[in-house]
C-alpha positions in Angstrom: 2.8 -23.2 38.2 2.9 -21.1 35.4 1.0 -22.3 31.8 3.3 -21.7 29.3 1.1 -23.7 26.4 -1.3 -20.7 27.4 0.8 -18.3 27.9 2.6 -18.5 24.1 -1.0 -19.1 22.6 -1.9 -15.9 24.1 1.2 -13.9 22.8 1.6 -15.6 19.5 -2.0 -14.4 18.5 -1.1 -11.0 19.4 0.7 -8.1 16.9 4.0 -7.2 18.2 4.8 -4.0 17.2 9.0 -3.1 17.7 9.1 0.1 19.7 13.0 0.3 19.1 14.9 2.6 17.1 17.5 0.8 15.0 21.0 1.3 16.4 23.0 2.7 13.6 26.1 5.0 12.9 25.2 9.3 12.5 21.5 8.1 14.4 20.2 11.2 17.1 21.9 11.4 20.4 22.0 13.8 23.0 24.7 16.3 22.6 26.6 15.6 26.1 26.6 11.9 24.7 29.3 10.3 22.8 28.2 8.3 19.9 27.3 5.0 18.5 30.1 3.4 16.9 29.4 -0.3 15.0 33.4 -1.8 13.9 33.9 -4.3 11.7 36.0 -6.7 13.8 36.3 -10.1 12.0 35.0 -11.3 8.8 35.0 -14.3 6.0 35.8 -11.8 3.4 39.1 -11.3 5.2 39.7 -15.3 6.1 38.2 -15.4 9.3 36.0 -18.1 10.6 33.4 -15.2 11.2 31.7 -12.2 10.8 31.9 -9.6 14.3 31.5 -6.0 14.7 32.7 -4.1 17.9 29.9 -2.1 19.6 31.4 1.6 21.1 28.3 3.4 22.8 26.7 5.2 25.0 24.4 3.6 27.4 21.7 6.5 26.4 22.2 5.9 22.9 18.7 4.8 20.6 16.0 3.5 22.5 17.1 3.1 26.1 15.9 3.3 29.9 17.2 5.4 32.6 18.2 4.4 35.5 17.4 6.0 39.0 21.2 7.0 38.9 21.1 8.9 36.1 20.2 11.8 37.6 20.6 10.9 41.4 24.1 10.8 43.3 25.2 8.3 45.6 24.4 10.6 48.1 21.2 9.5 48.5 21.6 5.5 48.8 18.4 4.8 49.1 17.3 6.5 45.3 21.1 5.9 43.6 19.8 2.5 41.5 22.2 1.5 39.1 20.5 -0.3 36.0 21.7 -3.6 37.4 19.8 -3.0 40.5 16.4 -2.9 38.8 14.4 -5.8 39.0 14.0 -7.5 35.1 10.6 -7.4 35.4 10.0 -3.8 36.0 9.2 -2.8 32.8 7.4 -5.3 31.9 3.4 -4.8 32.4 0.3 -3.1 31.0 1.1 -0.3 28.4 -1.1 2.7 28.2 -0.8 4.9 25.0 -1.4 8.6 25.3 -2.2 10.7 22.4 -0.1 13.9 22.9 0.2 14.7 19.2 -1.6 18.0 19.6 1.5 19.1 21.2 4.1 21.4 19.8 7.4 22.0 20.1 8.6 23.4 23.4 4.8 22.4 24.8 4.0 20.4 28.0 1.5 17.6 28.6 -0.2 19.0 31.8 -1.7 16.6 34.3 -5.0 18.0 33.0 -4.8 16.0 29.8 -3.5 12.9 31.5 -6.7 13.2 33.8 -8.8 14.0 30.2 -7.2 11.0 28.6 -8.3 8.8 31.9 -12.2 9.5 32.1 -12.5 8.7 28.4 -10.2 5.8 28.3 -9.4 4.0 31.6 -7.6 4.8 35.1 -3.9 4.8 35.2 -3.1 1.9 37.9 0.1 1.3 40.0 3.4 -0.4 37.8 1.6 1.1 34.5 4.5 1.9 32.0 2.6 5.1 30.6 3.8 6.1 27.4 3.4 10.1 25.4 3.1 9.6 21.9 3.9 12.7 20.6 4.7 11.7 17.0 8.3 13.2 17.0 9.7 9.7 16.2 8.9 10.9 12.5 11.5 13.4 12.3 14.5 10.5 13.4 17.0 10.1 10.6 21.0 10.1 10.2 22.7 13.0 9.9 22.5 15.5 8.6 18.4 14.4 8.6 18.3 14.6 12.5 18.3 18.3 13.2 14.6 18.9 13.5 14.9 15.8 15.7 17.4 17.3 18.1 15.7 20.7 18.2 12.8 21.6 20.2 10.5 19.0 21.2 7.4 18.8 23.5 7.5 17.1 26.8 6.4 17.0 30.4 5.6 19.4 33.3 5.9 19.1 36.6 2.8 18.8 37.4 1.9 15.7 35.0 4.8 13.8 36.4 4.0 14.6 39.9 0.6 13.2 39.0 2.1 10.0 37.5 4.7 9.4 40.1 1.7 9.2 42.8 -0.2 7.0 40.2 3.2 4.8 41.4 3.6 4.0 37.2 6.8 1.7 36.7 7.5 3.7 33.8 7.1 7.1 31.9 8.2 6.8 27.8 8.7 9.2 25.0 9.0 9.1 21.4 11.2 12.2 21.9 15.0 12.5 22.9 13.9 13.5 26.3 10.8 14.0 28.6 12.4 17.1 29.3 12.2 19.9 26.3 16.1 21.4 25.9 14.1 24.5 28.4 13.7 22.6 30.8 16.6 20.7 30.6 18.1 23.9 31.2 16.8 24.9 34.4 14.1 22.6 35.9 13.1 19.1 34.5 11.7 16.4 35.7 14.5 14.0 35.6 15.2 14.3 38.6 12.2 14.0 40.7 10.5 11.2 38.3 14.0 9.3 38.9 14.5 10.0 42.8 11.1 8.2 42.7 12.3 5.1 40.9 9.8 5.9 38.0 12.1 4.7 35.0 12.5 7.2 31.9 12.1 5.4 28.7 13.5 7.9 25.6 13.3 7.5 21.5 10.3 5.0 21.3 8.9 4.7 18.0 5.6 3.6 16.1 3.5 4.6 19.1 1.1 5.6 16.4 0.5 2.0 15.7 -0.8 1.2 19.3 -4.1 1.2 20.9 -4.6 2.8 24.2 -4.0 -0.4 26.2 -1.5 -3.4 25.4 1.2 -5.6 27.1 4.7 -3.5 26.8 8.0 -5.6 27.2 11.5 -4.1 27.6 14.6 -5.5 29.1 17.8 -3.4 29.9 21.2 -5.1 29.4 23.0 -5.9 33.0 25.3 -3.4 33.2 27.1 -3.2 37.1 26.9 0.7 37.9 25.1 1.4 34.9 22.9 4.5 34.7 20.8 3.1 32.1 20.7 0.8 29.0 19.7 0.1 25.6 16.9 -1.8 25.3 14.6 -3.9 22.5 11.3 -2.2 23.5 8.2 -4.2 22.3 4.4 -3.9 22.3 1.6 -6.9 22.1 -1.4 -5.2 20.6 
């Protein structure tokens, strides 16, 4: 039976740190993406009872997870997981920060640094959520701010997450708008393979400047039947 006394002593004397980007009208999204809408609905200053907003939005908007079938079709059953399909606590588990800061725009984390990062900081295990801190989350802002944002960012090659997806990680996250620089988007990214593998694609993290190299990471996706992904409240306990 599980110690809950122990377990909230435990997290309670930990630092959270919110890895979430804060869902807002004009924020970054992803060109093929319609946008975030937040609608006043009700309110007391017009005699309601209450004060609601209607939510119109993308389930890749802000800080969100993708889901296998994002990027893979229902013909292959076996890979097409809806966001409804993925067990809650899939991305919750250790958190391993990697320092990718060095890299530039339209630059790729190799499996060689991964492998660098690993002999001076610790082995990457199975259901690790691994996450690139590339320090692009500075250049998020409304628009018009957001244009460096949504230009050419660093991300992944092939060969780092064919080296992560036989680690068997739960999870690959960015601070960027995609693992995949707009390049790659346009002719060979990772999406796919990362997703066919049911490695889960965490996009627009933030603050991963603040984290240590290890730490307990906590995210859970809204329940959405079909979905291809969700928004979620990404947390760290440092």
């Amino acid at each position: 039976m599980l110690d809950v006394s122990m377990v909230l002593r435990s997290l309670r004397s930990a630092r959270l740190v919110d890895l979430s980007q804060t869902l807002e009208e004009h924020m970054p999204h992803f060109p093929t993406h319609s946008k975030f809408f937040h609608n006043l609905w009700g309110s007391y200053w017009h005699g309601d009872r209450a004060l609601t907003y209607q939510l119109v939005m993308n389930e890749h908007n802000g800080t969100h997870v993708d889901a296998p079938a994002h990027f893979i079709s229902d013909a292959k059953p076996a890979a097409h997981v809806t966001i409804d399909r993925v067990p809650p606590d899939r991305l919750l588990g250790r958190g391993l920060r990697l320092d990718c800061r060095s890299f530039k725009e339209g630059e790729y984390v190799s499996r060689d640094h991964i492998q660098q990062w690993e002999a001076t900081h610790t082995e990457i295990a199975p259901d690790d959520i691994v996450l690139l801190n590339f320090g692009w989350s500075s250049y998020w802002g409304q628009r018009p701010q957001n244009k460096r944002y949504l230009s050419d960012w660093p991300g992944v090659s092939h060969e780092a997450a064919e080296y992560l997806v036989h680690k068997s990680v739960a999870a690959l996250g960015v601070d960027t708008l995609s693992p995949d620089p707009p390049r790659a988007l346009a002719s060979n990214p990772i999406h796919p393979f990362v997703l066919e593998h049911q490695v889960l694609i965490i996009e627009n993290l933030t603050r991963l400047d603040e984290l240590p190299d290890v730490f307990l990471f906590a995210a859970f996706p809204l329940k959405i039947s079909g979905g291809s992904g969700s928004p979620i409240r990404a947390v760290a306990f440092v």
